[in-house]
MARLUM-329026 format. One record per residue (C-alpha): x, y, z. Coordinates in steps of 0.1 Angstrom, whole numbers, padded with zeros to 4 digits, always signed. Layout:
XYZ ...
// end
This chain:
+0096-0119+0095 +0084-0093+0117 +0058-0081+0096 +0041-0114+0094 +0046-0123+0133 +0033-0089+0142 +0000-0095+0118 -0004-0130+0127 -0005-0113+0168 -0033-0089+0158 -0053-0112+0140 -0050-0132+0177 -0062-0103+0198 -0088-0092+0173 -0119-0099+0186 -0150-0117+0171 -0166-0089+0163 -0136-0074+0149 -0126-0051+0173 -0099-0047+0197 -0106-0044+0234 -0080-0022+0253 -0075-0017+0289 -0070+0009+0316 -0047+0019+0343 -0050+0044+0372 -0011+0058+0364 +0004+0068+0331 +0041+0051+0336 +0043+0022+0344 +0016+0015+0324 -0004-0010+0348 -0037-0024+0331 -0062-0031+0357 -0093-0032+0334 -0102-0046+0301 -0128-0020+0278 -0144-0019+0246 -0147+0006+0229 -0143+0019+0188 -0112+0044+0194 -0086+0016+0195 -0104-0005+0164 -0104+0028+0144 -0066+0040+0155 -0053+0006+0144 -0073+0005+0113 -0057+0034+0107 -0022+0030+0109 -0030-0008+0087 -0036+0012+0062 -0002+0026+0056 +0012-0012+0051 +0015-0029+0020 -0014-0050+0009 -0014-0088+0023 -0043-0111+0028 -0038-0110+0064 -0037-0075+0064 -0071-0075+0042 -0087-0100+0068 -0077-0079+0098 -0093-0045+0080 -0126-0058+0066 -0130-0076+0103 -0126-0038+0121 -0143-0021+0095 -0174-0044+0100 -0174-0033+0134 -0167+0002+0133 -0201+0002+0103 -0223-0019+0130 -0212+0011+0159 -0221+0044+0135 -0252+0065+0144 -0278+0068+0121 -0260+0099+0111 -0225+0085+0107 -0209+0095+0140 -0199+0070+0168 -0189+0070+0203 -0157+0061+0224 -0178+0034+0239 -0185+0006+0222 -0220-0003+0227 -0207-0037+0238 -0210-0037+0277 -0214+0001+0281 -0222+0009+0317 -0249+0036+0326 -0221+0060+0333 -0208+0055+0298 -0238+0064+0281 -0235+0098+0294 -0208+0102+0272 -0223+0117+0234 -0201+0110+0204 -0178+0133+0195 -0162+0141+0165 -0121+0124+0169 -0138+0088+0171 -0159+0100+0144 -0136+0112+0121 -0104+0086+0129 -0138+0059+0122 -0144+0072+0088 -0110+0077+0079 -0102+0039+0088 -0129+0030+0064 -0118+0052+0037 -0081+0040+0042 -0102+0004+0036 -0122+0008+0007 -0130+0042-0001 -0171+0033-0013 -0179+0025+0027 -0181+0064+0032 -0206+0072+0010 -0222+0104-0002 -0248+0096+0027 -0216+0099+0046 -0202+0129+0035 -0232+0146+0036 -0239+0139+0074 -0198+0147+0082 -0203+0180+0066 -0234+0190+0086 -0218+0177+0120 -0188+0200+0113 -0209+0230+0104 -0229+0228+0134 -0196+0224+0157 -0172+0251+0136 -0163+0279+0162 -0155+0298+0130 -0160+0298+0096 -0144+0270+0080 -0129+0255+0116 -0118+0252+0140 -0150+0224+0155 -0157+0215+0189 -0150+0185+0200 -0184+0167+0217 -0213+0163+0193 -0240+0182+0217 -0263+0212+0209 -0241+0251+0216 -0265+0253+0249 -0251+0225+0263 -0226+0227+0292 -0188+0243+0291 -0173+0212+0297 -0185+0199+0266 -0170+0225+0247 -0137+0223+0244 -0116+0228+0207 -0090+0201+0210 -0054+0201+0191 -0057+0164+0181 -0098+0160+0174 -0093+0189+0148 -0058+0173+0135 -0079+0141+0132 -0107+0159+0114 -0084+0178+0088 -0065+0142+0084 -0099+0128+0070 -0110+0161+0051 -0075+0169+0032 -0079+0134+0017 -0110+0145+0005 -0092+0175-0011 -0107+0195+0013 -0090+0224+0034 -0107+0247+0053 -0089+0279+0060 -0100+0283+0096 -0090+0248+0105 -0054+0248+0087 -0050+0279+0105 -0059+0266+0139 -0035+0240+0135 -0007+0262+0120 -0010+0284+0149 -0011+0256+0170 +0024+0245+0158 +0041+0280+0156 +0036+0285+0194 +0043+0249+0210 +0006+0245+0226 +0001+0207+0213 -0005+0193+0243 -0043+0177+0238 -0070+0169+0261 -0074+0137+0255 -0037+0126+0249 -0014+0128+0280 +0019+0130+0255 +0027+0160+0232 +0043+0132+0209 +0006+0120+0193 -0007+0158+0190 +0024+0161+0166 +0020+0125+0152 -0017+0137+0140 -0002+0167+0129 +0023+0150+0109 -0006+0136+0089 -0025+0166+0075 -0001+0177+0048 +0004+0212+0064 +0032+0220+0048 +0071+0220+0045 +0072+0244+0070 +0050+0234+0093 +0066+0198+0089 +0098+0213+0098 +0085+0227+0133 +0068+0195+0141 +0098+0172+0136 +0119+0200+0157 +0094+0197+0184 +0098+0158+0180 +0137+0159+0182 +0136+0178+0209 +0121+0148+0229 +0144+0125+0220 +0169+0109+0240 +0194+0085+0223 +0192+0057+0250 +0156+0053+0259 +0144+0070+0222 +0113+0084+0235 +0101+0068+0264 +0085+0033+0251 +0079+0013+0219 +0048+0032+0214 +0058+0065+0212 +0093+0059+0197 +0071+0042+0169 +0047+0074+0170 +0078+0099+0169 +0094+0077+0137 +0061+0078+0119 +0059+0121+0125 +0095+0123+0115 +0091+0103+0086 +0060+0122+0072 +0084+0151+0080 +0110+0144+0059 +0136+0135+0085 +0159+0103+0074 +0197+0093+0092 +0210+0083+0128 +0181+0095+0150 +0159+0074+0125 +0182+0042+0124 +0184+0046+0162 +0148+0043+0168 +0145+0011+0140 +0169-0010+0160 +0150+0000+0191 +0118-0013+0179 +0129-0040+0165 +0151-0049+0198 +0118-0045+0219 +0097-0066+0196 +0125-0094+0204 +0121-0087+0240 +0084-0086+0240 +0083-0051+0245 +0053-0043+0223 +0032-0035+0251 +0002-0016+0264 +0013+0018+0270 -0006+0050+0284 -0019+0059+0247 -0050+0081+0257 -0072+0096+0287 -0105+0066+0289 -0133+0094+0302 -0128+0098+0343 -0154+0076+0359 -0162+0088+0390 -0134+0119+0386 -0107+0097+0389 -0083+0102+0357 -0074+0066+0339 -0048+0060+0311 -0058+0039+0279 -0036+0017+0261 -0034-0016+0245 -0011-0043+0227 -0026-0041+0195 -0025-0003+0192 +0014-0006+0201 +0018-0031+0173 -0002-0011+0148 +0025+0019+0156 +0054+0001+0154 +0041-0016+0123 +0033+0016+0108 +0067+0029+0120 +0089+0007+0106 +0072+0011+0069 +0074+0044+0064 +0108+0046+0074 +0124+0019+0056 +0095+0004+0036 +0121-0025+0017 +0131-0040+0051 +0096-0045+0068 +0078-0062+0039 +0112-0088+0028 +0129-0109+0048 +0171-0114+0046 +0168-0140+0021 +0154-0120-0003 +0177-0090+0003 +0205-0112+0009 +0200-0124-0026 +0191-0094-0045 +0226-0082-0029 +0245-0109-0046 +0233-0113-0080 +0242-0072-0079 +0275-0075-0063 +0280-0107-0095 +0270-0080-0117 +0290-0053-0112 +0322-0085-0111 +0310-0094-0139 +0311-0060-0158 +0342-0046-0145 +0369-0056-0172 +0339-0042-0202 +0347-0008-0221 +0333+0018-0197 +0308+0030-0219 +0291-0002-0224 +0294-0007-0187 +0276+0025-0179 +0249+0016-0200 +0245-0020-0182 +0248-0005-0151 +0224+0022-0158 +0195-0001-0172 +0198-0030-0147 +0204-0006-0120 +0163+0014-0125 +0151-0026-0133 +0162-0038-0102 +0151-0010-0086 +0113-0027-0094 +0120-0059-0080 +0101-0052-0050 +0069-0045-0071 +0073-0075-0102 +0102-0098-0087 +0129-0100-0112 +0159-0112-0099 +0142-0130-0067 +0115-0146-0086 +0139-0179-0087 +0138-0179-0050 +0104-0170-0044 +0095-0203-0065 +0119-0220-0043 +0098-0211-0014 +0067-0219-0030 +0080-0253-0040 +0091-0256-0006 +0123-0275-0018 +0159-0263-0014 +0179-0252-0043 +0213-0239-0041 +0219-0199-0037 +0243-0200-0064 +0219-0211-0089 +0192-0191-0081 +0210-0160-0080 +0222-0172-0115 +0185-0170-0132 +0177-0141-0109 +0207-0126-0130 +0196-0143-0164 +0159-0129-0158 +0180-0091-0153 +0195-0096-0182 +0168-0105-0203 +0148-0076-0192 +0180-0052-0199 +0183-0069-0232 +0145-0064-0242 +0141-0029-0224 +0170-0016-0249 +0154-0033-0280 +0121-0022-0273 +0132+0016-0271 +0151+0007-0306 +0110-0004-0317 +0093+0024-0303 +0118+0047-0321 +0134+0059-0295 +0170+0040-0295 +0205+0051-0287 +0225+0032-0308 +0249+0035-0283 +0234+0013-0263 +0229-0014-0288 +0258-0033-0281 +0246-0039-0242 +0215-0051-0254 +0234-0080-0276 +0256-0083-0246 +0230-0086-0222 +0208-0114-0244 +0241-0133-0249 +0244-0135-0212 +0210-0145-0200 +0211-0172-0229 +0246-0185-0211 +0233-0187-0181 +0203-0205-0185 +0228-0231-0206 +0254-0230-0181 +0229-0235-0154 +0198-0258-0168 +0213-0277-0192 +0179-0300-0197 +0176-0304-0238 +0133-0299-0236 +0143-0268-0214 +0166-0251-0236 +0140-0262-0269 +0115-0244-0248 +0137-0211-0241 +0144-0209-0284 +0106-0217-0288 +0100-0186-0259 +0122-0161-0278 +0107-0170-0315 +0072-0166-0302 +0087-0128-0283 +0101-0118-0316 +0073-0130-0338 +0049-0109-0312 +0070-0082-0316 +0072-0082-0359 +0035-0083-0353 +0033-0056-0334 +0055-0033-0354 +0033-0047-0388 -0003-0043-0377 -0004-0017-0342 +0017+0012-0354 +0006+0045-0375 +0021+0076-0386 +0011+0112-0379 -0023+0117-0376 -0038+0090-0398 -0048+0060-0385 -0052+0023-0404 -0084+0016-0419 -0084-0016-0398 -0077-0014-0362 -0055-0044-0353 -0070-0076-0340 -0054-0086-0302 -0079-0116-0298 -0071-0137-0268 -0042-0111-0260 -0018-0135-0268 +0006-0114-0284 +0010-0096-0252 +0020-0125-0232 +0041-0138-0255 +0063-0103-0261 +0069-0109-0224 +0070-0144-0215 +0107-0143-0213 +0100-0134-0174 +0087-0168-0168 +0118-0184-0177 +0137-0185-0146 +0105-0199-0131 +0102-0230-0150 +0143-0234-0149 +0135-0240-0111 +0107-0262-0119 +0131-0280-0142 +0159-0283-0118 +0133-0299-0094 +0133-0327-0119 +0094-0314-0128 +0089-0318-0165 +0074-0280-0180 +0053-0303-0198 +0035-0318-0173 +0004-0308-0154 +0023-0288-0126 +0047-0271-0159 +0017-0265-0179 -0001-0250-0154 +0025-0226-0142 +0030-0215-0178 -0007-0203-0178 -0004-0187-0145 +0022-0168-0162 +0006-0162-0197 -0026-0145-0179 +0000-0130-0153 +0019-0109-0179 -0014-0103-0199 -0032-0086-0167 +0001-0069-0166 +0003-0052-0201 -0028-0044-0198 -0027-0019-0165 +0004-0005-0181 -0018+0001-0215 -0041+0017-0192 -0021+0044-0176 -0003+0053-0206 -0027+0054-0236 -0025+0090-0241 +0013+0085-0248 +0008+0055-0266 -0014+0071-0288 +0001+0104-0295 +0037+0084-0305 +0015+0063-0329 +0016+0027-0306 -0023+0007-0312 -0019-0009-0284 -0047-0033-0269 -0057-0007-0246 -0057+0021-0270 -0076+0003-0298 -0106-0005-0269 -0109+0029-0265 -0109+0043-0307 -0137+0011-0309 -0156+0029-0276 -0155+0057-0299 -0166+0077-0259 -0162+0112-0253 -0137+0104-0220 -0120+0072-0215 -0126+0071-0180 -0163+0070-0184 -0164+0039-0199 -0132+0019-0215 -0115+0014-0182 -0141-0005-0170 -0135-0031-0197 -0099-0032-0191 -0109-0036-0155 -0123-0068-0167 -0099-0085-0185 -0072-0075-0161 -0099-0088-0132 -0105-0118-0155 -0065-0131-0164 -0058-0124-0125 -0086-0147-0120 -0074-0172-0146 -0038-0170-0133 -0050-0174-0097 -0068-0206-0110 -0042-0220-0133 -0017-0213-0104 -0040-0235-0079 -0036-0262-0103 +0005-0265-0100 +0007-0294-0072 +0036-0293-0062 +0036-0262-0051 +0034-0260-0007 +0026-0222-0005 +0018-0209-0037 +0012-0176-0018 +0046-0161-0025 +0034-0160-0063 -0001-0151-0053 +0015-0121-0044 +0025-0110-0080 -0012-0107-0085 -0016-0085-0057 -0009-0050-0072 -0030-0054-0103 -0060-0065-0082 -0057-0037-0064 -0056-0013-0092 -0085-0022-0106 -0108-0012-0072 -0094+0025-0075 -0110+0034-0103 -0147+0017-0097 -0157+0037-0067 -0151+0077-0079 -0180+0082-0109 -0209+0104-0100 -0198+0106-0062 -0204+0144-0065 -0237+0139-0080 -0248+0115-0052 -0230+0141-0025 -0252+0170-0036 -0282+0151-0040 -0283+0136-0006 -0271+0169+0009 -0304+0187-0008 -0324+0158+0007 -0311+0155+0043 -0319+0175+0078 -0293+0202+0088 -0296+0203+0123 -0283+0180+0153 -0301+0161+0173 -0315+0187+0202 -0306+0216+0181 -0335+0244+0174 -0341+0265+0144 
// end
């Protein structure tokens, strides 16, 4: 896959420190390295554009490793240098810091884990910009050096203050004077920055600071107008630049398919290269370009996500068989009466539509690969199609038990069950198996009589006695019908569901789908409660009897969800037979890292005023 090739490169020219080294040419194009630097620009821009990528280990590794180093280069008030202080020469330390390596650093760790920039942080940010605005409000200078310093010094750069707003309007912070800088800067066609030879990364900051529909609109015609539909724009790196600001302008068709299959040719050729990115500082007055491999990656990376998310993150298999069971599907359903076929359609079409998030029909195949044993495509597209049909069956029924049926759709519901229960017959035709689907579906209906008996209420009054959820059980077992098509692979392997390997796969599931009810409890407990559902969720938060939920109650839901991802990690570990148990690992993924968002945010305004009250105002050389 590309996306794992191209992480697996990084994490080889990342250094030990966890930066990445860069290197220098004398001309722009051909880009001719001559000299290898250090410095925390490159860690910081790649950091950066990781960020935008979808959550994977290596991914993980490759950030905490950068962020590390870009925490070890910050002042003592939280702005850093081009230079790494790693083999800086005397001629380097002339150089102050300034505020683009500042503010792409701090917005690499907040893309990381939003705690590293603390109020500490924020505070000191805030004073820097104050003491450099050339306005009210923006725009700032770029160099971090008293007003009485030099004119060279003083320049107000398109990029730095694009960089600057990228980090602040995350923040949900705008100032006018900035925004307007920038807006102005569009409307007349003076991008071009100091510090970046091409116009193409002025507008690919630009792109990033929410300025607008507008706005958006001139950027990506600026951006167009640079293209040319052989050589795209130049070079991998800024073709991948010029997709990313046409993405984040709204921009989708040829042009965009066009640049895709030019990236993805030049990774095939090798051609994710050093390019001129940025100007290094002139040593001695002579001008030299900046560029490097990993920064080129990180582009194209970046790139290819936001333009076609699906296709960077899955390989062909996994598309190839999603396309298939759908293609069966709609065979399948073509002779039906056309309303029942709608309704089919309808539901399986917005389930499938999650498969990239909770794999429904691929889940067969990714146990496959985790197995690391070769089953036939025709039999797991046939669960991937049972486990569709079981959640369109289940989807309809549970409407009909939160009171919200169409009994026109009943019928597909009946249809749908009596298909997934073929298939897995057809298909696994193992006597314990098909005595552990019936025993499966009593358990999912017995949860759900449960559920309609003890967790419902009318109106405004609520039971005398909250309902009991215990060990959650009931919540894995209304949904345990997703692990089916798991174990029919396991069965089909010849591995008994009731031995160690089977066992332990069932648990991984049980505190899988537990974890999983539980973050969907959490985001919807205001509707659950207001149509009446007493939920697990819902009933923590009447016994917390707290004034707002978010005070309190989502930090135990934060650990049981923590605690069942942690039990279905282990129980997962414990399944043998099972070569790169990574592909399920993933499942977990999402849920871990919703409960991180939540821990980070309480009293950060608090700790923000407090420190500002408590800190100097002035820089360094600065007089009152």
């Amino acid at each position: 896959m590309v996306y794992e090739t191209a992480l697996q490169r990084l994490a080889q020219l990342q250094e030990k420190d966890g930066g990445f080294a860069s290197e220098t040419s004398q001309q722009q194009v051909p880009f001719q390295a001559d000299t290898i630097r250090h410095t925390t620009f490159f860690t910081a821009t790649i950091l950066n554009c990781l960020a935008e990528l979808p959550r994977s280990r290596m991914r993980d590794n490759l950030q905490k490793k950068g962020a590390n180093f870009l925490l070890s280069e910050r002042s003592s008030t939280w702005s850093w240098n081009y230079w790494s202080g790693r083999g800086k020469t005397e001629e380097m330390r002339l150089y102050p810091d300034d505020l683009d390596d500042t503010f792409l650093a701090l917005s690499a760790l907040w893309g990381y884990k939003k705690e590293l920039v603390t109020a500490e942080a924020l505070v000191a940010c805030t004073k820097l910009l104050i003491s450099l605005e050339v306005s009210a409000g923006g725009p700032y200078r770029t160099w971090l050096v008293p007003s009485s310093a030099a004119a060279t010094w003083q320049d107000t750069d398109i990029a730095v203050n694009a960089n600057v707003a990228f980090f602040l309007v995350r923040q949900e912070v705008r100032p006018l004077g900035l925004l307007n800088f920038l807006y102005e800067a569009v409307a007349s066609g003076d991008a071009l920055s100091r510090y970046y030879p091409s116009k193409i990364l002025s507008y690919y900051y630009l792109s990033r600071c929410s300025l607008g529909p507008n706005i958006n609109a001139q950027i990506a015609k600026e951006i167009l107008l640079l293209h040319h539909p052989e050589a795209q724009w130049g070079n991998a790196l800024l073709t991948a630049a010029a997709l990313s600001t046409l993405s984040r302008c709204g921009i989708e068709g040829k042009v965009i398919k066009q640049g895709r299959k030019y990236l993805l040719t030049a990774q095939q050729n090798h051609q994710w290269k050093a390019e001129s990115f940025c100007l290094d500082p002139a040593e001695k007055g002579e001008t030299r370009y900046a560029g490097a491999e990993a920064v080129t990656i990180a582009f194209c990376l970046e790139a290819l996500y936001l333009t076609n998310p699906t296709s960077l993150v899955e390989d062909a298999y996994l598309l190839t068989g999603r396309a298939e069971i759908l293609k069966t599907i709609g065979e399948r359903t073509a002779d039906l009466d056309p309303s029942l076929k709608e309704i089919l359609l309808k539901v399986g079409g917005k389930i499938s539509g999650l498969d990239t998030q909770i794999p429904i029909l691929t889940l067969p195949h990714m146990v496959e690969r985790a197995l690391g044993k070769k089953s036939t495509a025709s039999l797991l597209n046939q669960l991937g199609m049972a486990n569709l049909y079981g959640w369109i069956a289940y989807s309809i029924f549970d409407d009909f038990l939160d009171g919200e049926g169409n009994p026109l759709a009943l019928p597909a519901a009946i249809w749908a069950l009596r298909e997934m229960r073929y298939l897995f017959a057809h298909n696994i035709p193992n006597e314990s198996f098909q005595k552990y689907i019936q025993t499966v579906l009593d358990n999912l209906d017995s949860a759900n009589t449960w559920e309609q008996r003890e967790a419902r209420f009318i109106g405004l009054v609520l039971p005398k006695k909250l309902p009991r959820y215990g060990n959650y059980n009931h919540l894995a077992a209304r949904s345990f019908g997703h692990a089916l098509p798991a174990l029919a692979v396991l069965t089909f392997q010849g591995i008994d569901i009731e031995s160690v390997d089977g066992k332990a796969l069932i648990q991984f599931f049980h505190h899988f789908l537990i974890a999983r009810q539980l973050n969907d409890d959490a985001h919807d407990w205001e509707v659950d409660l207001l149509s009446g559902q007493l939920t697990a969720v819902v009933c923590m938060l009447l016994q917390a009897l707290k004034k707002f939920f978010w005070e309190d109650t989502i930090e135990h839901v934060i650990q049981k969800i923590s605690y069942h991802c942690s039990m279905a990690r282990k129980a997962l570990r414990q399944v043998k037979v099972f070569k790169e148990p990574a592909h399920l690992l993933k499942m977990l993924e999402p849920l871990e890292h919703a409960v991180t968002t939540v821990q980070s945010e309480r009293q950060k305004t608090l700790e923000f005023i407090d420190v500002y009250k408590k800190s100097p105002s002035k820089l360094d050389g600065e007089k009152e």
